[in-house]
N, C-alpha and C positions, 0 to 999 in steps of 0.2 A: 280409154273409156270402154266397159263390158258392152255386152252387147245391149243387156238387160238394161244400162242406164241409158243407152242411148237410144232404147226402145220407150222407154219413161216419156224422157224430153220431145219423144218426136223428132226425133233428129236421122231424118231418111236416107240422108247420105252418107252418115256413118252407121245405121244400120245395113245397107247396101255392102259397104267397105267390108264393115269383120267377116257379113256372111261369105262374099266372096273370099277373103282370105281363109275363113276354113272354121270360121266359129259354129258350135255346135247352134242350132235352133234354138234345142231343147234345155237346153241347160240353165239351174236351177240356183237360185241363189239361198241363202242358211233357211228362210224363211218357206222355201218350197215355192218363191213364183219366177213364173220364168217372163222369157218379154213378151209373148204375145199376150198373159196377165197387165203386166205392167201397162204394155199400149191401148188396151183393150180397155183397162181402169182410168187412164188418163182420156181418154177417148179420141187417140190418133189412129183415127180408122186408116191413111194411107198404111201407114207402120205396121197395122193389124192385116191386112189387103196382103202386101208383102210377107212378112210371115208365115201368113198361112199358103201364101203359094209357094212358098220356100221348104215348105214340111212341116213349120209348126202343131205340134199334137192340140187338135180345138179341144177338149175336152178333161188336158193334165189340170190339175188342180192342186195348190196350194197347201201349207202343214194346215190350215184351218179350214179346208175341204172346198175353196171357191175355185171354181173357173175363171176362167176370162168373161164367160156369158155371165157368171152373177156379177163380177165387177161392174160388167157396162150396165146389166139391168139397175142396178144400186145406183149407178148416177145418171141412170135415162136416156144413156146415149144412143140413140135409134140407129142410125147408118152401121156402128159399131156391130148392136146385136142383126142387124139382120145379114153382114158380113162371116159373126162366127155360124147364125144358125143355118146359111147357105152352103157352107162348111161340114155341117154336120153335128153343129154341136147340140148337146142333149138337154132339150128346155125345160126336162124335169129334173136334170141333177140337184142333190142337196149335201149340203153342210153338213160338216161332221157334228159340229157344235150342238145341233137344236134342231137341226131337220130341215132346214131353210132353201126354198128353192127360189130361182129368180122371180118369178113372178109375186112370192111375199118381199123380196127384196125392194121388186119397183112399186109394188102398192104401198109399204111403210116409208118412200119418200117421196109418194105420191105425183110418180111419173105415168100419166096415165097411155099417154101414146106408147111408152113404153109395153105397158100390158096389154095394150091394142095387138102390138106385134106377136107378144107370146102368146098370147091365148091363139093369136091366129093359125101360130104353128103347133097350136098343139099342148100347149101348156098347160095341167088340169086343174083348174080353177081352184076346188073345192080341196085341194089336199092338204092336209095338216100336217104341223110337226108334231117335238115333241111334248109339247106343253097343248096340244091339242088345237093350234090356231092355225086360221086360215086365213089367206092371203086378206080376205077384207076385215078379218079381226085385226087385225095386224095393221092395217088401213086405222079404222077407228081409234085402234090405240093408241099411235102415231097424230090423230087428229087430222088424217087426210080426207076431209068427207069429200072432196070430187073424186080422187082415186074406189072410194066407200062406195058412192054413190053408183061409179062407174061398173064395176064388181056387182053389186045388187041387179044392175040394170043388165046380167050377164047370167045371171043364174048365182052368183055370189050365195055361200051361208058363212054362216057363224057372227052373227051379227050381235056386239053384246049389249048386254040391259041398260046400259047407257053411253050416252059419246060422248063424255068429258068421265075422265078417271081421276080428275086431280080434285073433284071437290071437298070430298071425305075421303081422301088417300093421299091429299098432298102430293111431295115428291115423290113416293114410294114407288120404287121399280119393279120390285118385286110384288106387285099388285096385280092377278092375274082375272079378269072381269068372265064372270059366265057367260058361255055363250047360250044363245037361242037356239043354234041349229043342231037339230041330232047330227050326230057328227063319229066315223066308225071308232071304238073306243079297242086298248090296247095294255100291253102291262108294259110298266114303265122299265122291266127288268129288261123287257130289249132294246134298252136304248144305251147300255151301261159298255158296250165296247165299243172305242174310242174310236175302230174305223166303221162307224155309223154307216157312210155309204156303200160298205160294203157287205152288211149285214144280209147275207145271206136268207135268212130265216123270216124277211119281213118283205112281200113283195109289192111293188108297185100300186097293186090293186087295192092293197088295204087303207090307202088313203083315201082315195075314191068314193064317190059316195056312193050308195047304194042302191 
């Protein structure tokens, strides 16, 4: 068993086993996750606990530009995120994909204790990707009105004209709803190389509101 699968299953005594015999931490399966990803996603916070006291990098990130902190914020796992962000890990990284940072993560599946957590360390509410949505659009969209509601009751914007998309748009995914809140605006041409997070030329701030 890699180390990576038995970082998956939770499986503590054979994570224990390889690292002692000499297995790298860090190491990286075709897909670009490594296990503190994996444990982190599945939400074996022991496995994650060890890991990262083992050296685990909190912060390597996947070919599709996730952490281990967006995995856990995606599925709400609380003990999990406040393990990597005790760690150090960075509660505004984003996705190479779309600009997605944990906290639009736990609000589109409307884990709100989750975004209790990240806001508290720091997470900025208000910032958009690259389709211009923010963590409670993103909320609405999804049809999470507690996570919505939570977000608003936060300083929450980008709140769009309506909260059901499916009525005159059907299934359409590709339905993108206006928002309400001014929100900083940007040319889409920086968003066109594929290492997104590490675009240079577009800094932190410009998500931000104003």
């Amino acid at each position: 068993m890699t180390l990576i699968r038995a970082s998956s299953k939770g499986d503590l005594s054979a994570v224990k086993k390889l690292i002692n015999e000499g297995t790298d931490v860090n190491e990286c399966d075709n897909n670009g996750r490594t296990a503190l990803i994996e444990a982190a996603w599945a939400g074996h916070a022991d496995v994650v606990k060890l890991l990262l006291d083992k050296g685990a990098n909190v912060d390597t990130a996947d070919n599709s530009g996730y952490t281990a902190l967006m995995r856990a914020s995606e599925e709400g796992i609380v003990p999990v995120i406040n393990l990597l962000i005790q760690k150090g890990a960075n509660v505004n990284t984003r996705g190479k994909v779309r600009g997605t940072t944990p906290l639009m993560l736990a609000a589109e599946q409307g884990h709100v204790k989750a975004m209790e957590v990240l806001l508290d360390k720091g997470a900025k509410i208000n910032a958009i990707d690259q389709y211009e949505e923010t963590a409670l659009a993103r909320a609405y969209r999804t049809n999470q009105t507690k996570a919505a509601e939570f977000l608003e009751s936060k300083g929450g914007r980008g709140k769009p004209e309506r909260s059901s998309f499916t009525s005159s748009h059907g299934s359409d995914k590709d339905f993108r709803p206006v928002t309400k809140a001014s929100v900083p605006q940007w040319s889409a041409a920086a968003f066109e190389s594929s290492d997104f997070e590490e675009e240079s030329s577009i800094s932190d701030e410009s998500y931000d509101d104003e």
